[in-house]
C-alpha positions in Angstrom: 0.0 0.0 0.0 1.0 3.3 -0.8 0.3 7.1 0.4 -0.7 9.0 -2.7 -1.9 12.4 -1.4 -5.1 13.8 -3.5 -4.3 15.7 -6.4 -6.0 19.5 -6.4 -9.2 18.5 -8.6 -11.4 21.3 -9.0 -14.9 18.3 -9.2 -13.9 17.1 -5.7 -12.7 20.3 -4.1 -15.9 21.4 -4.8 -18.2 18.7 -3.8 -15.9 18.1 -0.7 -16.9 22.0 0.5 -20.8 20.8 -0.2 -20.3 17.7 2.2 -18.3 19.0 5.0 -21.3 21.8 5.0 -23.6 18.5 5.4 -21.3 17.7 8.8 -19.9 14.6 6.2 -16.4 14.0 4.5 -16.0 12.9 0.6 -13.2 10.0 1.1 -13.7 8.9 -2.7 -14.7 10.3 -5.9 -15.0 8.3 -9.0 -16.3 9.5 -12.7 -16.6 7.0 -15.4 -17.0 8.0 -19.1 -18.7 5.9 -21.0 -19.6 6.7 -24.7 -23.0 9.1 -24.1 -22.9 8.8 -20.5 -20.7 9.4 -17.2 -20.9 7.6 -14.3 -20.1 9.4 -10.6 -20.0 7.4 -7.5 -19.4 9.5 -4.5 -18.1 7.9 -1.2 -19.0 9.6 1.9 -18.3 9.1 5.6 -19.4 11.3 8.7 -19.1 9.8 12.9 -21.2 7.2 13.4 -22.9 5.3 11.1 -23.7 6.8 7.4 -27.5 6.2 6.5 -29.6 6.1 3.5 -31.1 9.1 4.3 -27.4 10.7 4.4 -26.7 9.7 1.0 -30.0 11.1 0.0 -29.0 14.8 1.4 -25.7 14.6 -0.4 -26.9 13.4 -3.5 -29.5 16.2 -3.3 -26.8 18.8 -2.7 -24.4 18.3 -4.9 -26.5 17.8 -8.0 -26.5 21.3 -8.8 -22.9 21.7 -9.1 -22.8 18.1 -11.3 -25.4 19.9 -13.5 -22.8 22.8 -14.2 -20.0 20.2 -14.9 -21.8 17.9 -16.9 -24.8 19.1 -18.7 -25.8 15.9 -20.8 -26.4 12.5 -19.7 -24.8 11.5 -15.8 -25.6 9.3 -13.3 -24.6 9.8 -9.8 -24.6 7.0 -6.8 -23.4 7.9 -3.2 -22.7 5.9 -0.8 -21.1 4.8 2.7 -17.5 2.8 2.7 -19.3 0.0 3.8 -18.5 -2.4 6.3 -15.5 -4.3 4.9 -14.3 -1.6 2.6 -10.8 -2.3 1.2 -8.9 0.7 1.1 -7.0 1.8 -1.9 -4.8 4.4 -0.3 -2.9 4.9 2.7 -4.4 8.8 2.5 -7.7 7.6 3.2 -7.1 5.9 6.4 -7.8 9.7 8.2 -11.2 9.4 7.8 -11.1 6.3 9.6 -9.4 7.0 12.8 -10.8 5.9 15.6 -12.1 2.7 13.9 -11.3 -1.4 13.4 -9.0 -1.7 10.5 -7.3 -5.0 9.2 -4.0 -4.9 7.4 -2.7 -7.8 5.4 1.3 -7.9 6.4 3.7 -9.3 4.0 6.3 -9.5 6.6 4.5 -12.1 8.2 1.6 -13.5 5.7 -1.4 -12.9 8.0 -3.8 -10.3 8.9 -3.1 -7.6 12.0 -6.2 -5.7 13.4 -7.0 -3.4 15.7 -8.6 0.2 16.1 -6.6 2.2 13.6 -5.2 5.3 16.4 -3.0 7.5 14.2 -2.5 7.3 9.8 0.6 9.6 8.3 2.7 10.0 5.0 4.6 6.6 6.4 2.3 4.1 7.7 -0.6 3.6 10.6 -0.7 3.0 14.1 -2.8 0.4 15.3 -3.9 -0.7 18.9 -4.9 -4.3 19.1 -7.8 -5.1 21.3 -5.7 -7.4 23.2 -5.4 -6.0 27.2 -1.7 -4.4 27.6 -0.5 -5.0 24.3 1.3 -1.2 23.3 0.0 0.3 19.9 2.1 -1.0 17.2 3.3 0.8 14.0 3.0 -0.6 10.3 4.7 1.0 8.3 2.9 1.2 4.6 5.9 -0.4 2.3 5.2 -4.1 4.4 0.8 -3.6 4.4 -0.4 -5.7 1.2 -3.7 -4.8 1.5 -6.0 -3.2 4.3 -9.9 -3.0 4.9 -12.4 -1.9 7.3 -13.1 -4.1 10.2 -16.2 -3.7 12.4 -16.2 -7.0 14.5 
């Protein structure tokens, strides 16, 4: 896994201001184009648990600015991570602090998880749900592959 921080894009700067104002975060932004159409999935994430009433107000709010982009023929779907979302980059492990994460280790081939404490430019901190075990740090060059955990 790598950290790749965001590139400036103007789409997702701009829908990320529309979300925060909705007390939400935009961790993913996705836009297909097909041959007459364009495809948008939105990923959004807020404390607690992200309902389908949630994705309703966002998908309400940032229609307008969608319109302005892409006046033909677009079809938007938001959603929540989900519960065993596999994270594509190390960057969006800050919206998730504070929750279960699982990262496969290649050091040694099997699965480490814990509540995900602290996420940086070079890896994550992780404090296993075993009593008096310290917080351990992974760095990102030995994680394979890492998802959202909510056992």
């Amino acid at each position: 896994m790598r950290f790749i921080p965001r590139e400036s894009d103007p789409l997702f700067d701009s829908l990320k201001e529309v979300v925060n104002g909705l007390d939400m975060s935009l961790v993913d932004l996705v836009v297909s184009r097909h041959k007459t159409s364009v495809q948008i999935h939105a990923t959004i994430d807020k404390k607690g648990t992200v309902s389908v009433d949630d994705c309703s107000r966002v998908h309400r709010a940032i229609i307008p600015r969608l319109d302005l982009v892409f006046p033909n023929d677009y079809s938007l779907e938001v959603s929540s991570p989900g519960i065993d979302r596999n994270i594509k980059n190390g960057a969006e492990l800050v919206h998730y602090l504070g929750r279960g994460i699982r990262c496969y280790r290649s050091d040694v081939s099997d699965w480490t998880s814990g509540v995900l404490l602290a996420a940086d430019e070079e890896g994550v901190v992780i404090a296993k749900n075993d009593d008096g075990v310290e917080p351990q740090r992974i760095s990102y060059d030995i994680i394979a592959k890492a998802k959202l955990d909510y056992s």
